[in-house]
C-alpha positions as CSV (number, residue, x, y, z in Angstrom):
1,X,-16.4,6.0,-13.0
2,X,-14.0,4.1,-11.5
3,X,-13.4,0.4,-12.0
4,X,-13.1,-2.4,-9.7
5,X,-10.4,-4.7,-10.9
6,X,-9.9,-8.6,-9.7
7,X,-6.0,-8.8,-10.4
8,X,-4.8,-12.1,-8.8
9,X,-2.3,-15.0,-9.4
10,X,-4.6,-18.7,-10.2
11,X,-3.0,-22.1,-10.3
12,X,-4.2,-24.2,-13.5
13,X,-7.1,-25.8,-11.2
14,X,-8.4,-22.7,-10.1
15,X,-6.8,-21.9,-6.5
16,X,-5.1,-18.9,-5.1
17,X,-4.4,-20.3,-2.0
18,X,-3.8,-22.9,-0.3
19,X,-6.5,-24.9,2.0
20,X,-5.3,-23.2,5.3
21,X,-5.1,-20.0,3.9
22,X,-1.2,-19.8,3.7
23,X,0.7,-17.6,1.5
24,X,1.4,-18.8,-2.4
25,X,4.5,-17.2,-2.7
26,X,6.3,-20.6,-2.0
27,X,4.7,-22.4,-4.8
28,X,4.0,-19.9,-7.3
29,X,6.6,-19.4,-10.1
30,X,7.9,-16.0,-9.2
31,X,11.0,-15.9,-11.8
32,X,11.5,-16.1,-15.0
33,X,10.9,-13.9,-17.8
34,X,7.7,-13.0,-16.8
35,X,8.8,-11.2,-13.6
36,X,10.0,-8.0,-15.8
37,X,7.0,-7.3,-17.5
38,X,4.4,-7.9,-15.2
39,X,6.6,-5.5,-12.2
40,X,6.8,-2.9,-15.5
41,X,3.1,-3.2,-16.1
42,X,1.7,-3.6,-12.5
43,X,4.1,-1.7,-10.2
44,X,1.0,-1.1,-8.2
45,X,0.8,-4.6,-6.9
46,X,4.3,-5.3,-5.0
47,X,4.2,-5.1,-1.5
48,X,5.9,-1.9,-0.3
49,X,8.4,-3.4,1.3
50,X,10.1,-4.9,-1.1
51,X,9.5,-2.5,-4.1
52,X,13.0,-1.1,-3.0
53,X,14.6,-4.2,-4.0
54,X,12.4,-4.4,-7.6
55,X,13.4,-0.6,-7.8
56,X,10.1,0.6,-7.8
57,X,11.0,2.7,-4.8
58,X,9.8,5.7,-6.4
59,X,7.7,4.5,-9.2
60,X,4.5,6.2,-9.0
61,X,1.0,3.9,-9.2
62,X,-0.1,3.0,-13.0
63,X,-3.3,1.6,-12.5
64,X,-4.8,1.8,-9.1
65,X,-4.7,4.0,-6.1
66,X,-6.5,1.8,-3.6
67,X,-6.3,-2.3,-2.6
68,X,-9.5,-4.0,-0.9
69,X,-8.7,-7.4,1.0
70,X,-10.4,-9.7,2.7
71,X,-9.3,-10.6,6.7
72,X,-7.5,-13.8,4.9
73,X,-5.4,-12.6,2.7
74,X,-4.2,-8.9,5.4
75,X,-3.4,-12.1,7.7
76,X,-1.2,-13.3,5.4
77,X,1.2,-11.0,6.0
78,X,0.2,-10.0,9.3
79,X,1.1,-13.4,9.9
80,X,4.6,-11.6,9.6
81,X,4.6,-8.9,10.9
82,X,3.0,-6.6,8.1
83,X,0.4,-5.0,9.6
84,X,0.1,-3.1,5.9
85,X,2.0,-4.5,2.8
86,X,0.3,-1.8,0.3
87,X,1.3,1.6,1.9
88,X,1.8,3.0,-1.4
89,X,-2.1,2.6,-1.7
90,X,-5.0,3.4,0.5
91,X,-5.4,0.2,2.1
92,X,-9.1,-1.3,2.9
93,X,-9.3,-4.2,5.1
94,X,-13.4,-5.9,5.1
95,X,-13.8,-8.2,8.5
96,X,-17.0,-8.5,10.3
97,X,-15.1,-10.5,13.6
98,X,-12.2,-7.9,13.6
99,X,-12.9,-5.1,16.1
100,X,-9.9,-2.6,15.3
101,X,-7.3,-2.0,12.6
102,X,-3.7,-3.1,13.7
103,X,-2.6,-0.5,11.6
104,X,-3.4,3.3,11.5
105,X,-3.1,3.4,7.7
106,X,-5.1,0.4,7.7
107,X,-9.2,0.9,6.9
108,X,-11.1,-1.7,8.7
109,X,-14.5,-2.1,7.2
110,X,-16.9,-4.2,9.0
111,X,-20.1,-3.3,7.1
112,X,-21.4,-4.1,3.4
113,X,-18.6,-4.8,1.0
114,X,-21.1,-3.9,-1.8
115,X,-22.0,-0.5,-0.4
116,X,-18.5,0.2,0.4
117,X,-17.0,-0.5,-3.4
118,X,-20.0,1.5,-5.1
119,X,-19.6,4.4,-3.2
120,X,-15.6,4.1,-4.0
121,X,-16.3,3.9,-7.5
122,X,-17.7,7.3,-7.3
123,X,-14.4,9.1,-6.1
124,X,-12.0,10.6,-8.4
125,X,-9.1,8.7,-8.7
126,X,-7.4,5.5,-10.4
127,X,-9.2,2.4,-9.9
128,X,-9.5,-0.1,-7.3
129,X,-7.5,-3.7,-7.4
130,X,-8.9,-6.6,-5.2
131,X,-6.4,-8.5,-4.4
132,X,-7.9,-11.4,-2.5
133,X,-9.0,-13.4,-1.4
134,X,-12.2,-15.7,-2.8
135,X,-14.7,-15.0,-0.5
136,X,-14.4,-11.5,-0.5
137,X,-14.6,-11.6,-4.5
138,X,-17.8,-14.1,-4.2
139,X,-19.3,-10.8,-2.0
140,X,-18.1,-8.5,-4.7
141,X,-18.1,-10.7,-7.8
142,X,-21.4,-8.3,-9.2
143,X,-18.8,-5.1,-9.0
144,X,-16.2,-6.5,-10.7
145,X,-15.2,-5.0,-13.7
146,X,-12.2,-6.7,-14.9
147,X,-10.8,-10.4,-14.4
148,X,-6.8,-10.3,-14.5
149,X,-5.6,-13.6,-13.8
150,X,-2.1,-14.4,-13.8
151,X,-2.2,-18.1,-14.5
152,X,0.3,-20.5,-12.9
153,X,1.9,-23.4,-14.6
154,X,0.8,-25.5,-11.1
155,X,-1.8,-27.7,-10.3
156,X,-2.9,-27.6,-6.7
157,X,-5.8,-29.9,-5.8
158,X,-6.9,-28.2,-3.4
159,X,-7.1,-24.6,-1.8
160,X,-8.7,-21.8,-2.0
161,X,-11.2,-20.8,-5.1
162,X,-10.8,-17.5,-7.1
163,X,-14.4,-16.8,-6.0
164,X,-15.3,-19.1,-3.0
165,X,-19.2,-20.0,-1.9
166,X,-20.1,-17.9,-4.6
167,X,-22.6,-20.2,-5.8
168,X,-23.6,-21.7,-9.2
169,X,-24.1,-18.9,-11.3
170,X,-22.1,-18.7,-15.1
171,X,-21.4,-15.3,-16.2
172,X,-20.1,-14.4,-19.7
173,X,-16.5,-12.4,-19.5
174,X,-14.8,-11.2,-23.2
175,X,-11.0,-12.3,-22.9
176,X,-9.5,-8.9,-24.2
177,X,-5.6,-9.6,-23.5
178,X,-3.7,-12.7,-23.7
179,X,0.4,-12.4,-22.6
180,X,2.2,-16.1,-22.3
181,X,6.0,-16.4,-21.5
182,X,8.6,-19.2,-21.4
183,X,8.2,-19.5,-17.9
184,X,4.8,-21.1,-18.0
185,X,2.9,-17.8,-16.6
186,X,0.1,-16.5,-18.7
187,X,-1.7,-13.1,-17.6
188,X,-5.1,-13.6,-19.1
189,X,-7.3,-10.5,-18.9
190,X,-10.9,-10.0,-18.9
191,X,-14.0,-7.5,-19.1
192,X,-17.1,-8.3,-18.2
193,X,-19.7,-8.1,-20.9
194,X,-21.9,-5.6,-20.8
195,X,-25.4,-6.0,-21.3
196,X,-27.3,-4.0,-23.4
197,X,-31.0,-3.3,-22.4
198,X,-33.7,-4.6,-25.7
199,X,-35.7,-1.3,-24.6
């Protein structure tokens, strides 16, 4: 079965965004030694339109095949003028107020998230990255498989929540890969723990 992954960059305090819902890039430490590895590792996760410039033009996906997001983060770029920044993946857009996809290679999903990502995780195929943003992951926190957070040396304040209005509800994770680097960036990966049934 497939696997629904939560890959996503964190400041120490726990944000991925900031409180308007504006892109991180600006603040985030995006060079330094870390950069080589992680576009290695995750070529999956840049944007389309500038994986020419990482040469990753042709670089096939390593770990997933599809992105979920929530309307925040598409607006993000659509913000821009990317009406799809993943077209190497089949992109999944979940909005209940928007009424059509501005982009044919867009899917625009306005009905259970839940529903939606189990019956994903029956299709062949690689598995699934969330990329953001917290209220979407709060919807989906139950089907999520694996935490990969890639911590930034940066405190915020304030901002968006890796899982936001999910409610009070601590859940056990096994960390089961630590990577640190001079630049300050740890990637910090976890499973969730299964739980075994007494019976």
């Amino acid at each position: 079965m497939r696997k629904l992954t939560y890959l996503v960059a964190q400041t120490i305090d726990g944000y991925i965004a900031g409180p308007d819902n504006d892109d991180p890039s600006p603040w985030f430490v995006l060079e330094g030694d870390h950069a080589e590895p992680l576009r290695d590792e995750f070529p999956d996760m840049h944007p389309t339109h500038v994986r020419p410039m990482l040469g990753l033009e042709n670089t096939p996906n390593k770990h997933f095949d599809t992105v979920l997001q929530g309307r925040g983060s598409y607006e993000i770029g659509l913000r821009h003028g990317i009406t799809n920044a993943y077209r190497h993946l089949r992109s999944i857009v979940f909005s209940t107020t928007m009424t059509q996809s501005p982009d044919p290679t867009v899917e625009l999903v306005r009905t259970d998230p839940v529903a939606t990502v189990r019956a994903l995780k029956q299709d062949e195929g690689r598995d699934i990255w969330l990329c953001g943003g917290g209220r979407l992951a709060a919807t989906l926190r139950d089907e999520i498989d694996r935490l990969i957070v890639k911590l930034q040396p940066i405190v915020a304040g304030d901002g968006i929540p890796l899982f936001h209005g999910a409610g009070f509800r601590p859940e056990r994770y096994d960390l089961t890969d630590v990577r640190h680097f001079g630049s300050g960036v740890a990637v910090l990966t976890y499973d969730k723990r299964s739980t075994v049934s007494s019976n």
